[in-house]
Backbone as CSV, one residue per row, in Angstrom:
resi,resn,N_x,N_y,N_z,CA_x,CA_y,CA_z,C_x,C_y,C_z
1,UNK,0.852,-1.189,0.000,0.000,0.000,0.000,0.886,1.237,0.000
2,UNK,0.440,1.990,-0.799,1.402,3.390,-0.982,0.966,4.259,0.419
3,UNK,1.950,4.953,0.672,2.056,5.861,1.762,0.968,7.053,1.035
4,UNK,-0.223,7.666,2.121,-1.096,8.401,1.435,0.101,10.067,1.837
5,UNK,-0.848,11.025,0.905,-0.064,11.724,0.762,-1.479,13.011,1.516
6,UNK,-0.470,14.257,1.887,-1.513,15.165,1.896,-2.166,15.954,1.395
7,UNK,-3.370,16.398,1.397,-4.011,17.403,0.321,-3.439,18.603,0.936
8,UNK,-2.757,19.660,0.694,-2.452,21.103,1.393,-3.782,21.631,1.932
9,UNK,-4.566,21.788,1.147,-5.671,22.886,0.768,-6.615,22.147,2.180
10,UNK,-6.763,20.812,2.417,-7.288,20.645,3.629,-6.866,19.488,4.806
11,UNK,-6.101,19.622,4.506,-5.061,18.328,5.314,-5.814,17.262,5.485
12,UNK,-5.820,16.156,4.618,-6.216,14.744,5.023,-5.700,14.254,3.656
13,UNK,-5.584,13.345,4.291,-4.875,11.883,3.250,-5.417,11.815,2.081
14,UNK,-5.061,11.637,1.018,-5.348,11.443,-0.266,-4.277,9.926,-0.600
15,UNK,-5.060,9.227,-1.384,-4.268,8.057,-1.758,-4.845,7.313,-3.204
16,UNK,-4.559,6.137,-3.534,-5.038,5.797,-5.034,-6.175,5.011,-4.958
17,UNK,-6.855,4.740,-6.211,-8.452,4.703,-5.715,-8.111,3.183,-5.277
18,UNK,-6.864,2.569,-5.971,-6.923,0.799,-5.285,-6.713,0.889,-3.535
19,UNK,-6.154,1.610,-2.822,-5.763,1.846,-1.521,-6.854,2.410,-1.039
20,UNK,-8.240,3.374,-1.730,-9.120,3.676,-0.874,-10.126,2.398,-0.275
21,UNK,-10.313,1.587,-2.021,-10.593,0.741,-2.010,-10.695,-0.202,-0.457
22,UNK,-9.479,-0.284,-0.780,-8.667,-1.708,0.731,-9.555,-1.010,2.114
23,UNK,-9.180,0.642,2.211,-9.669,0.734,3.351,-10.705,0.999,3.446
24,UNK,-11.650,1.106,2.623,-12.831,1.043,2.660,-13.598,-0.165,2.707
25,UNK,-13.524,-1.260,2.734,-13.301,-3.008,2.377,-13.014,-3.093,3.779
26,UNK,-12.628,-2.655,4.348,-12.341,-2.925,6.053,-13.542,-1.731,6.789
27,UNK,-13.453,-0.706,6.624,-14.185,-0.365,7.062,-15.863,-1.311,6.874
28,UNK,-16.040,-1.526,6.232,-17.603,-2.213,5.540,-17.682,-3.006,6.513
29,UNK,-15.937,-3.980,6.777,-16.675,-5.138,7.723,-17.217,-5.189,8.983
30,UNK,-16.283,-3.652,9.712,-16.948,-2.876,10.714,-18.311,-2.357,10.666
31,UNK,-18.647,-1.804,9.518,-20.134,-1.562,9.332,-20.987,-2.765,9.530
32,UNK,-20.727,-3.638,9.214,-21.712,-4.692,8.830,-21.323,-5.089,10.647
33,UNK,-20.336,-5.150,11.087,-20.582,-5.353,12.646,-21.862,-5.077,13.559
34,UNK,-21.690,-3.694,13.120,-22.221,-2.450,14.068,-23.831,-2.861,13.399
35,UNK,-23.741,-3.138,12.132,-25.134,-3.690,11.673,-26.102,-4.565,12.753
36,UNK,-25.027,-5.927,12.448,-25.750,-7.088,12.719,-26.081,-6.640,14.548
37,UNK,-25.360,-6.314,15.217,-25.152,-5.530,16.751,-26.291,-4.853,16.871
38,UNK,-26.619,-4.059,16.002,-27.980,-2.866,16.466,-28.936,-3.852,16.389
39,UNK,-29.171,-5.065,15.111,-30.399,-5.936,15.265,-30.161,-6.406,16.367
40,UNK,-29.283,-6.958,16.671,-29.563,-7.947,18.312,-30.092,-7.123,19.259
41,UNK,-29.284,-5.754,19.410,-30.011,-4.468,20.790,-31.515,-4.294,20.129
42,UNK,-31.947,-4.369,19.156,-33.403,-4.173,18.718,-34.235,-5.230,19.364
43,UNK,-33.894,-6.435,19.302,-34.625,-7.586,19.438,-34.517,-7.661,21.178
44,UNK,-33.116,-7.086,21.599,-33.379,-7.363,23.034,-34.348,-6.241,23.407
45,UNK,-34.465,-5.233,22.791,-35.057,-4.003,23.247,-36.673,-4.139,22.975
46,UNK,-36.711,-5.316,22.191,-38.295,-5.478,22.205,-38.859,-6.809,23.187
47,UNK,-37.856,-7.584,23.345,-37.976,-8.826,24.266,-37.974,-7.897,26.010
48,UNK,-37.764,-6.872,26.314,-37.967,-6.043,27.913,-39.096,-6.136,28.383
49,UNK,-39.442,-6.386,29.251,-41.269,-6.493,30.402,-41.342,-5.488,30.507
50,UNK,-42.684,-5.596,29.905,-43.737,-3.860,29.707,-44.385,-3.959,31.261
51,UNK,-44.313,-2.533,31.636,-44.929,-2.006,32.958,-46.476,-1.470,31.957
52,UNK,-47.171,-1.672,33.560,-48.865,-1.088,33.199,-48.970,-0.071,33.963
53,UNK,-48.899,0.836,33.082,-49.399,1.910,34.113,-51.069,2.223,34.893
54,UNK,-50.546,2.667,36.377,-51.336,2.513,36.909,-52.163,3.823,37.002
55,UNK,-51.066,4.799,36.931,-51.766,5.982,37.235,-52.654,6.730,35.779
56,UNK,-53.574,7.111,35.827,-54.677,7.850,34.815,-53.555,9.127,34.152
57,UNK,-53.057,9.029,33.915,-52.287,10.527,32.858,-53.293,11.122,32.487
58,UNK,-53.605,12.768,32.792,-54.785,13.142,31.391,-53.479,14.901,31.199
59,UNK,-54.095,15.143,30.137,-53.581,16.004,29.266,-54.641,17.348,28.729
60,UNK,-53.998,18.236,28.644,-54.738,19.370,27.972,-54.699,18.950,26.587
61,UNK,-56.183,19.071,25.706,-55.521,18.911,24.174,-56.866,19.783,23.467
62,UNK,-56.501,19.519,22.013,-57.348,20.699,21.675,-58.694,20.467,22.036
63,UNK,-59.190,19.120,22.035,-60.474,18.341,22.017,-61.017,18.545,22.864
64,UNK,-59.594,19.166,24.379,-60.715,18.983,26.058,-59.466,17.848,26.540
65,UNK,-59.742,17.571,27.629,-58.859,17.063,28.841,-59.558,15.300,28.207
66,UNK,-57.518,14.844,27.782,-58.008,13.381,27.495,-56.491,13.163,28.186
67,UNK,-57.037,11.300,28.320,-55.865,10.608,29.109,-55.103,10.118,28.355
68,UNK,-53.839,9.060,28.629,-52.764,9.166,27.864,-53.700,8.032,26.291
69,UNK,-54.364,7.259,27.262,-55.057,5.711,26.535,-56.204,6.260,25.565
70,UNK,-56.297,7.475,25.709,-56.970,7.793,24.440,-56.583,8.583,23.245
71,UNK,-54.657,8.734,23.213,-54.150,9.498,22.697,-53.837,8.875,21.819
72,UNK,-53.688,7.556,21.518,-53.481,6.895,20.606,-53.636,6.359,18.815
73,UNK,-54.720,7.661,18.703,-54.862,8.001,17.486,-55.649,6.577,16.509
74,UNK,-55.920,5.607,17.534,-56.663,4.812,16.705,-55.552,3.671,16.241
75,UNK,-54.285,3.615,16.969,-53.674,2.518,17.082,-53.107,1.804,17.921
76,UNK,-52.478,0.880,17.904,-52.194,0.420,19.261,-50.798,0.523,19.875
77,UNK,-49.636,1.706,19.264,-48.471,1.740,20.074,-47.975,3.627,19.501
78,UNK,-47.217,3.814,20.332,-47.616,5.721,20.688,-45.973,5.541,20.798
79,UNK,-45.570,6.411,20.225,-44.076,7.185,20.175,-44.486,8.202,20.621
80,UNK,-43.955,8.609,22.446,-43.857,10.044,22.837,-42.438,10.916,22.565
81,UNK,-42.671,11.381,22.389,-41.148,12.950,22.243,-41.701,13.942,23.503
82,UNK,-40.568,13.630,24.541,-40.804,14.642,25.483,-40.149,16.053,25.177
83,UNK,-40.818,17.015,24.836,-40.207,17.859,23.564,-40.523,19.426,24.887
84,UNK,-39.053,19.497,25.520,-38.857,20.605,26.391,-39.111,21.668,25.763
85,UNK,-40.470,22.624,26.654,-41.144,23.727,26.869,-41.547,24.284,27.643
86,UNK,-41.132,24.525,28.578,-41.458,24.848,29.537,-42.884,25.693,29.870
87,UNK,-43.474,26.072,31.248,-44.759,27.446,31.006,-43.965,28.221,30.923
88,UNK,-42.754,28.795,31.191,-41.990,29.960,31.228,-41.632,30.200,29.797
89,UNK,-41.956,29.624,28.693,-40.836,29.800,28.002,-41.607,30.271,26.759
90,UNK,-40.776,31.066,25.880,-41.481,31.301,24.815,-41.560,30.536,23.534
91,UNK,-40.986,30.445,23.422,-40.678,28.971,22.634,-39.996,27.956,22.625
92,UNK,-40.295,26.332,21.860,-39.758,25.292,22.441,-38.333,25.016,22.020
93,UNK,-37.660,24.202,22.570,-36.045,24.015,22.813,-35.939,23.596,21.364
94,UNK,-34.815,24.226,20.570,-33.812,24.548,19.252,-33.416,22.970,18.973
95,UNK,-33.126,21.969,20.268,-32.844,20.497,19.908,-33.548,19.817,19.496
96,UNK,-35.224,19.528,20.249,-36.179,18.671,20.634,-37.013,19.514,19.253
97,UNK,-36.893,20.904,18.685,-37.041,21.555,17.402,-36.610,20.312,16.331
98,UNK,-35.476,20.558,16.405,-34.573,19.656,15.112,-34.956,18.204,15.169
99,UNK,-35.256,17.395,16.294,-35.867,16.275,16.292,-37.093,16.424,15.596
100,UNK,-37.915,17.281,16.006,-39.299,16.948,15.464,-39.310,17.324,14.219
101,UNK,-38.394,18.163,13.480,-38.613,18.379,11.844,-38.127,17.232,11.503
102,UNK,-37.448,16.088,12.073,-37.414,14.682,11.248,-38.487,13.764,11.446
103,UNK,-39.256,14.420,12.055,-40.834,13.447,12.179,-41.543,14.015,10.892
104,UNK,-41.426,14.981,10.437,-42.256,15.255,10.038,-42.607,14.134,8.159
105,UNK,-41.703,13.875,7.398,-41.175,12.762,6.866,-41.950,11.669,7.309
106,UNK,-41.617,11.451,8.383,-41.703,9.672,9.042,-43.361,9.534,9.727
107,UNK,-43.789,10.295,10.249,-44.856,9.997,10.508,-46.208,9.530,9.918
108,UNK,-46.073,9.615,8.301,-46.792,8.511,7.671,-46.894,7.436,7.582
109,UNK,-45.272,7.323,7.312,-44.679,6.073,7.627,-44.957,5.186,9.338
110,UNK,-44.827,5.642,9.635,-45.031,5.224,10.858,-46.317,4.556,11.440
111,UNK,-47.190,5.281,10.611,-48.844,5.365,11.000,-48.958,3.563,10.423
112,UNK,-48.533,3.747,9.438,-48.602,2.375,8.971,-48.046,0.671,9.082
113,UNK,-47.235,1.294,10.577,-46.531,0.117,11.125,-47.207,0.469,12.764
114,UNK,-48.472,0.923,12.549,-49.275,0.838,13.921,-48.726,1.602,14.898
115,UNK,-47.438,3.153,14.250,-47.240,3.655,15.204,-47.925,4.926,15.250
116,UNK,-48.931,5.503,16.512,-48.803,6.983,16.723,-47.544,7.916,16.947
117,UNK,-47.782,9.250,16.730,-46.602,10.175,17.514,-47.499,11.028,18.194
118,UNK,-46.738,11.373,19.394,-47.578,12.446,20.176,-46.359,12.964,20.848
119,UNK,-46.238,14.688,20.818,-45.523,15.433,21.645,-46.292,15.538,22.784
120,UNK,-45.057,15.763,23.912,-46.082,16.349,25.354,-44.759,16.988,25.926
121,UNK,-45.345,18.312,26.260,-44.949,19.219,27.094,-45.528,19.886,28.073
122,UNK,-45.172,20.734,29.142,-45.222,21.052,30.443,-46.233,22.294,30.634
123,UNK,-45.591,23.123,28.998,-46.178,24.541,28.800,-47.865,24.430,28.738
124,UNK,-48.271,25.348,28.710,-49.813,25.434,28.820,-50.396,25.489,27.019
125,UNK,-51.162,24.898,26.336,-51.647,24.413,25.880,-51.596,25.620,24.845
126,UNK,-51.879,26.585,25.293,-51.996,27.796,24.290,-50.592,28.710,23.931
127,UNK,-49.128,28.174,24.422,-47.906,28.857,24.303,-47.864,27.313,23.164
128,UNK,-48.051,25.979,23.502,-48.265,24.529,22.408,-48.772,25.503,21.469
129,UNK,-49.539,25.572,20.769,-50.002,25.915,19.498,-49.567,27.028,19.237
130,UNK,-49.177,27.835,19.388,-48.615,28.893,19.419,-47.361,28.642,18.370
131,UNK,-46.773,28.007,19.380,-45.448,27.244,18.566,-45.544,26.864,17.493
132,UNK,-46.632,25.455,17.629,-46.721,24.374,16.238,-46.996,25.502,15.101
133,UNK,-47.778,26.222,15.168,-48.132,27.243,13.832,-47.042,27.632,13.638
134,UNK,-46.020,28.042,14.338,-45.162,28.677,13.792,-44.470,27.586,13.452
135,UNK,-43.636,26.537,13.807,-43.415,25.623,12.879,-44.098,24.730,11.560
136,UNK,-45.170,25.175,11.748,-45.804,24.480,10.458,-46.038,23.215,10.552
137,UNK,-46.197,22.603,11.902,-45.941,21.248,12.417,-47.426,20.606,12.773
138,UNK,-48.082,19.519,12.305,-49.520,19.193,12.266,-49.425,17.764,13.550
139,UNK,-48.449,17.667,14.170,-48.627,16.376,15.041,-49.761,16.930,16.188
140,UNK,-50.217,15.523,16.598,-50.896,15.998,18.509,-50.062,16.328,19.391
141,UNK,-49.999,17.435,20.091,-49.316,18.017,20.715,-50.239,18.412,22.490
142,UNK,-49.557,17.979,22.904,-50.280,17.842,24.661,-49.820,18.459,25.414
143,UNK,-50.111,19.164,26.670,-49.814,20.161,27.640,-50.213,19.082,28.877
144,UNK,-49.058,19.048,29.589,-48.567,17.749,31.159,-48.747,18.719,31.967
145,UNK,-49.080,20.351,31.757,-48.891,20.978,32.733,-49.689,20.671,34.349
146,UNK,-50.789,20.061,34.265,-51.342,19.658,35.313,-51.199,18.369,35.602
147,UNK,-50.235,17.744,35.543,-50.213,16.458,35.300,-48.513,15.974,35.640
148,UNK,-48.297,14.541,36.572,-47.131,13.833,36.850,-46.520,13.570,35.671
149,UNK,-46.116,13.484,34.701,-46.439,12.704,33.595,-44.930,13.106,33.610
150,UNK,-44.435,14.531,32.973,-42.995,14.971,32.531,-42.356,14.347,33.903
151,UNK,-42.528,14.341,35.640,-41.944,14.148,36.291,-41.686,12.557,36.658
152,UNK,-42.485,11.860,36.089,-42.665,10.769,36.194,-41.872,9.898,35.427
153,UNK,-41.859,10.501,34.111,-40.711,9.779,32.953,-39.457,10.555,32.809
154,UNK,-39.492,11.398,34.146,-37.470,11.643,34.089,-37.449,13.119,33.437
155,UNK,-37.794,13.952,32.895,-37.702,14.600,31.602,-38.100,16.536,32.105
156,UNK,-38.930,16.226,33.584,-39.167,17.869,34.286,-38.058,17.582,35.522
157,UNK,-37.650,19.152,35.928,-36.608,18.800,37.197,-37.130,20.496,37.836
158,UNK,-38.480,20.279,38.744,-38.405,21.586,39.401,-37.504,21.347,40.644
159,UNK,-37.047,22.235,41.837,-36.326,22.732,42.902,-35.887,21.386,43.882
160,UNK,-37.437,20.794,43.820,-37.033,19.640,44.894,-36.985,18.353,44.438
161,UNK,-36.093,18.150,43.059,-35.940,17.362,42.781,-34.495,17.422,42.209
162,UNK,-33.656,18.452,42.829,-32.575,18.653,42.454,-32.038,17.852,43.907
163,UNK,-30.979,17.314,43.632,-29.836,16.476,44.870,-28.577,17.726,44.531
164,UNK,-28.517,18.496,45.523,-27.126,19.772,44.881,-26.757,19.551,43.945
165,UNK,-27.663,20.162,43.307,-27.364,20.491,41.763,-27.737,19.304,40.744
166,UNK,-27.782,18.164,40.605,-27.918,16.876,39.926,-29.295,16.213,40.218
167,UNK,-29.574,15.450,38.818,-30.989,15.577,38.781,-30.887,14.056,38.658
168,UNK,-32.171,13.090,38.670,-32.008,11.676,38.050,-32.170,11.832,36.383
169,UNK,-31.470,11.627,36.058,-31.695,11.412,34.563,-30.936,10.624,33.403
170,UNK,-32.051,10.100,32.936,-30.850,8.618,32.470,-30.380,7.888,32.509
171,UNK,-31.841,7.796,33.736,-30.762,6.387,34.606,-29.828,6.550,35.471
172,UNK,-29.653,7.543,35.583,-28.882,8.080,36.765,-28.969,9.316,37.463
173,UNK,-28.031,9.918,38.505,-28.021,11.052,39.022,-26.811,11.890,38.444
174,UNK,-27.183,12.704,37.639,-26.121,13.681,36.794,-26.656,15.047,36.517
175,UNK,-25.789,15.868,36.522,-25.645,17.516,36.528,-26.382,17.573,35.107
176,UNK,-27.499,18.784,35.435,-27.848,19.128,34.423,-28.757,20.415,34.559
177,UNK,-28.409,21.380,33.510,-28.828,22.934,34.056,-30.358,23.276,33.589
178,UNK,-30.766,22.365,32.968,-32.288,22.561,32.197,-32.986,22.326,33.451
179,UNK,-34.447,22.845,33.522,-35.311,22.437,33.823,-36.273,21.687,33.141
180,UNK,-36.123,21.357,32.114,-36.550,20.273,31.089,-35.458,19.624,30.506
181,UNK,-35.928,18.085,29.951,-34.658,17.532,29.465,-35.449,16.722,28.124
182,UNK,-34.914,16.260,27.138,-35.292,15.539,26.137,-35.349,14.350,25.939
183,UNK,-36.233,13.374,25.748,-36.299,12.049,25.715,-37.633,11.559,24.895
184,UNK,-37.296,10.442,24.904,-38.536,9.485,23.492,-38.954,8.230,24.283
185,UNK,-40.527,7.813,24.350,-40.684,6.954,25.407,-41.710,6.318,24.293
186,UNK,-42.116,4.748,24.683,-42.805,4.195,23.580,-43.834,3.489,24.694
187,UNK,-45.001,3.321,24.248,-45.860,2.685,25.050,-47.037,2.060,24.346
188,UNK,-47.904,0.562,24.760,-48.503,-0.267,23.745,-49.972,-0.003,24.590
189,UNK,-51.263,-0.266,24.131,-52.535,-0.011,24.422,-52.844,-1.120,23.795
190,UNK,-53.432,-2.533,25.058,-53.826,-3.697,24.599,-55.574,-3.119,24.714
191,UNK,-56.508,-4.542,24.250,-57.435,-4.427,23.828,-58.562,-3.766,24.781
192,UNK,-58.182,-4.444,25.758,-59.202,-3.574,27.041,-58.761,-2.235,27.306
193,UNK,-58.055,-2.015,26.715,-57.230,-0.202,26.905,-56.678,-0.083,28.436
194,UNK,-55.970,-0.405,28.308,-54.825,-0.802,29.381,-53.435,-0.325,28.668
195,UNK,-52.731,0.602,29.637,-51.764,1.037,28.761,-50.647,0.608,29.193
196,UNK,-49.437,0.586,28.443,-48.216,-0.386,29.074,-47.070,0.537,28.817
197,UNK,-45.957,1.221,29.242,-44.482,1.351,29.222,-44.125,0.924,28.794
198,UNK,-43.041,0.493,27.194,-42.365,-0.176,26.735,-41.153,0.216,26.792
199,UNK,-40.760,1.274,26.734,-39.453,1.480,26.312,-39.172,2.958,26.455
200,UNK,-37.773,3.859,27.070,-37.714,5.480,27.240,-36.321,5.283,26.972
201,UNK,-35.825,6.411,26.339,-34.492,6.616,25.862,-34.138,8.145,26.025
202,UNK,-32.963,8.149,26.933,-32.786,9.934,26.917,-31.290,10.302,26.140
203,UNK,-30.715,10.933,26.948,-29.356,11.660,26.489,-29.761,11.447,25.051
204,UNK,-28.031,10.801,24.543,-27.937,10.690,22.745,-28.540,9.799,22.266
205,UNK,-29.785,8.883,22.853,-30.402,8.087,22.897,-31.736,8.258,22.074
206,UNK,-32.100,10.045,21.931,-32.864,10.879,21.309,-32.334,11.095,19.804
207,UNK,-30.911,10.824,19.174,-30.532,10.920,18.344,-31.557,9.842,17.297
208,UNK,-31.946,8.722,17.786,-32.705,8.118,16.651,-33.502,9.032,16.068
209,UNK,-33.875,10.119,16.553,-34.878,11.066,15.900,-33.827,12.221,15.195
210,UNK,-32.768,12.030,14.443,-32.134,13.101,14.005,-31.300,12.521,12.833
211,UNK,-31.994,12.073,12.050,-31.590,11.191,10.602,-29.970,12.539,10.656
212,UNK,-30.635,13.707,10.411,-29.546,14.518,9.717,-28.136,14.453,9.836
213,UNK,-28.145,13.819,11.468,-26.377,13.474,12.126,-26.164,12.062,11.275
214,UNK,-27.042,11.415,11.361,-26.399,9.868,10.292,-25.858,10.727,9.061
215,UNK,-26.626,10.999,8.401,-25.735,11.624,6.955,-24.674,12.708,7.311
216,UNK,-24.568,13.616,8.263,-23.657,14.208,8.239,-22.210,13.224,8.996
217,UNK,-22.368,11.968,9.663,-21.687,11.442,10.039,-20.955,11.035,8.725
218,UNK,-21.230,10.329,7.961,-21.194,10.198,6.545,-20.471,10.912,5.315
219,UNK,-20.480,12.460,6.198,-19.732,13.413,5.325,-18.392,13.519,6.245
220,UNK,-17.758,14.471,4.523,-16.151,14.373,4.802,-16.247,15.227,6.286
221,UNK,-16.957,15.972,6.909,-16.375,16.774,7.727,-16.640,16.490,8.927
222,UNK,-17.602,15.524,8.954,-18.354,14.714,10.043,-19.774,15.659,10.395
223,UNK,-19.396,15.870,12.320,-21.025,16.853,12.264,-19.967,17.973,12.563
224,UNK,-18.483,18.098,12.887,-17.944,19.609,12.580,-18.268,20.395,13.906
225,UNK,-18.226,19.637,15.079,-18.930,20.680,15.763,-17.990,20.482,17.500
226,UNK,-16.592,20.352,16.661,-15.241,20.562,17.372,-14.864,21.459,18.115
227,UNK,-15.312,22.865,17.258,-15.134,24.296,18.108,-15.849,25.144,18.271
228,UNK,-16.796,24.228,18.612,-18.395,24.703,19.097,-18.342,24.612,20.653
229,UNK,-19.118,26.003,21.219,-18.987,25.691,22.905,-19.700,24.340,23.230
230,UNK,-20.977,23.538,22.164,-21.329,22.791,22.933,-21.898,21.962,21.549
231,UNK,-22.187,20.593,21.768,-22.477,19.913,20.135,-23.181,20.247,19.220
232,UNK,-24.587,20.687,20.094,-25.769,21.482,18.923,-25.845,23.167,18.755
233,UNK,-24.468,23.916,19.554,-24.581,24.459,19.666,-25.365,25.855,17.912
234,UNK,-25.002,25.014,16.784,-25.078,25.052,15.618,-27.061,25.122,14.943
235,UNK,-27.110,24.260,15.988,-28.517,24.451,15.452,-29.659,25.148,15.863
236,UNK,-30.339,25.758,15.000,-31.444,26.902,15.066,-32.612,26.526,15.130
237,UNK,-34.202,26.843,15.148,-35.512,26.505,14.638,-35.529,26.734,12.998
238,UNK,-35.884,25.974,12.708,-35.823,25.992,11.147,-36.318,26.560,10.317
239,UNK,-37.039,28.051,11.239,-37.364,29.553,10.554,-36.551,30.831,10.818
240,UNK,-34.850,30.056,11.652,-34.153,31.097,12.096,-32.801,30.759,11.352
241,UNK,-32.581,30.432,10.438,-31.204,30.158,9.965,-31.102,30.931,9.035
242,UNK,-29.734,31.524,9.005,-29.936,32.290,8.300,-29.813,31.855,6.647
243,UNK,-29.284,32.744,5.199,-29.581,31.610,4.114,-28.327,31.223,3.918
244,UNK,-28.316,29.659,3.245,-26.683,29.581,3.113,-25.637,30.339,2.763
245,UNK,-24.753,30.469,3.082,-23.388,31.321,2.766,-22.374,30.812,1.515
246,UNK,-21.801,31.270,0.926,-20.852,30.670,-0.273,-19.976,30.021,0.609
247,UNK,-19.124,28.953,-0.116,-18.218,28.233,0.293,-17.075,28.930,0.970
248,UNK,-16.869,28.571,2.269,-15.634,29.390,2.965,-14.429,28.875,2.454
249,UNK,-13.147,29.866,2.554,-11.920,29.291,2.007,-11.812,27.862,2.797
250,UNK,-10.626,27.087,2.027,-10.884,25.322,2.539,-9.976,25.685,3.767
251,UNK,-8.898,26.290,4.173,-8.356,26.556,5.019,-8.867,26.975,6.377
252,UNK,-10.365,27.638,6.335,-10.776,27.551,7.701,-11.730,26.785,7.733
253,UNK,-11.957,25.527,7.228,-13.314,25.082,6.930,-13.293,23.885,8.284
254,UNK,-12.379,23.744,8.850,-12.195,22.798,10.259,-11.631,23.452,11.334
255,UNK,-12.380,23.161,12.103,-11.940,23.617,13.393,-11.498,22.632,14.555
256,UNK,-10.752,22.586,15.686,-10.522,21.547,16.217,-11.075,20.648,16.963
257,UNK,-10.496,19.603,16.953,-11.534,18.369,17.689,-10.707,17.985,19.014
258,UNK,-11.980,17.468,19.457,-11.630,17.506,21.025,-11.108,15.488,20.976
C-alpha cells in the first residue's frame, strides 16, 4: 500500500483509488458489525417487560382534557417525544425543534406500522399551538402541565428534585442545568385499553430522531462541531437560519476536535 499523501488545501490523506478501495473493504466489515449488533439491541429491546401503568395521565388537548389511553390516534403503540417547553418559556427548545422536523417525513410512515406520535410538554396548551403554527408542524401536541407525567418519565426537574445540583436522569443522578430535558418513550394499548411502558431513551439516545447526524456522520467533515462551545450548539428553529453562505476558504473550513 502506498504511503497516502496530503491534500495542502485541507489536510487529510489522499491516496489511489486501489488503496481507498482496501480501506474502505475494512471499514464495511466494521459496518456490517455495528449492523448485525444494532439488530440484536433491537430484538433485546423489544424482548424487555412492559410495565402497566397505573396511574390515569390526562392532558390538555385541543379536544378537552383526554388521558394518555386515548391518545393513541386509533392505534395500538404511541411514540412520545418529550419535547422541552417549559410554562416559562417562549418557545420550544432549538434540539427537541430539530428532532421533530425529522418526524415530520416519518410519521406517515409510521402510522402504517401501527405507530402513533404524540408530543407532550409542560407549557400550557396555548404557548403549544402557538409554537406548532409557527413551525408548520400538524402532530398531537399535549400540555402535562397539570399532570405527573414529565416528572414521572425523568424529563421535568423543578427545585425539589434537584440532589445539589444533579438531577435523576438517564438512569442516573447527573448535573444538568435545564429544567426540562429531552427524551422518546414508547408505550402499547392492549385491547381492554390498558396502557403499558415499553421502552424510554434519553441523552444521545434521542438521536434516533435526528436522521440529519447519520448523513452528516457520513460526510467528509463529520457533524464539525469541534469548536463549538457545545455539540448542537449550531442548530437553530428551522425559521431562524440564516440563508446559506458561499463556500468558505478550505483553510478555515475545520476547526478543532476535542
Amino acid at each position: 500500500m502506498d504511503t497516502p499523501t496530503l491534500n495542502p488545501s485541507v489536510s487529510h490523506p489522499v491516496a489511489s483509488r486501489a488503496d481507498w478501495l482496501a480501506g474502505r473493504l475494512a471499514l464495511l466489515a466494521r459496518e456490517k458489525e455495528l449492523t448485525h449488533l444494532r439488530d440484536r439491541i433491537a430484538q433485546d429491546r423489544q424482548a424487555l417487560p412492559w410495565v402497566r401503568l397505573d396511574k390515569a395521565y390526562a392532558f390538555d388537548t385541543e379536544a378537552g382534557r383526554r388521558t394518555l389511553d386515548q391518545l393513541f390516534q386509533g392505534r395500538r403503540q404511541l411514540l412520545v417525544q418529550h419535547f422541552m417547553l417549559a410554562p416559562e418559556w417562549e418557545e420550544g427548545c432549538r434540539s427537541c425543534s430539530f428532532m421533530t422536523d425529522h418526524l415530520v417525513g416519518a410519521a406517515p410512515h409510521l402510522a402504517q406500522r401501527d405507530l402513533a406520535v404524540l408530543l407532550v410538554s409542560r407549557a400550557p396548551l396555548d404557548t403549544i399551538q402557538r409554537f406548532r403554527r409557527r413551525m408548520g408542524w400538524d402532530f398531537e401536541w399535549v400540555s402535562a402541565h397539570d399532570s405527573d407525567f414529565n416528572l414521572d418519565f425523568g424529563v421535568s426537574f423543578p427545585p425539589e428534585r434537584r440532589v445539589d445540583g444533579a438531577v435523576h436522569y438517564n438512569y442516573h443522578l447527573t448535573p444538568f442545568p435545564q429544567v426540562e430535558a429531552p427524551g422518546i418513550s414508547f408505550f402499547f394499548r392492549d385491547d381492554a385499553g390498558a396502557v403499558f411502558h415499553t421502552y424510554s431513551t434519553y441523552g444521545r439516545g434521542v438521536e434516533a430522531m435526528m436522521m440529519s447526524y447519520d448523513l452528516l456522520d457520513m460526510a467528509p467533515r463529520g457533524r464539525d462541531e469541534g469548536g463549538l462551545a457545545y455539540g448542537m450548539e449550531w442548530v437553530r428553529h428551522h425559521d431562524r437560519y440564516e440563508a446559506p453562505a458561499t463556500a468558505a476558504p478550505a483553510s478555515s473550513c475545520c476547526g478543532p476536535r476535542a
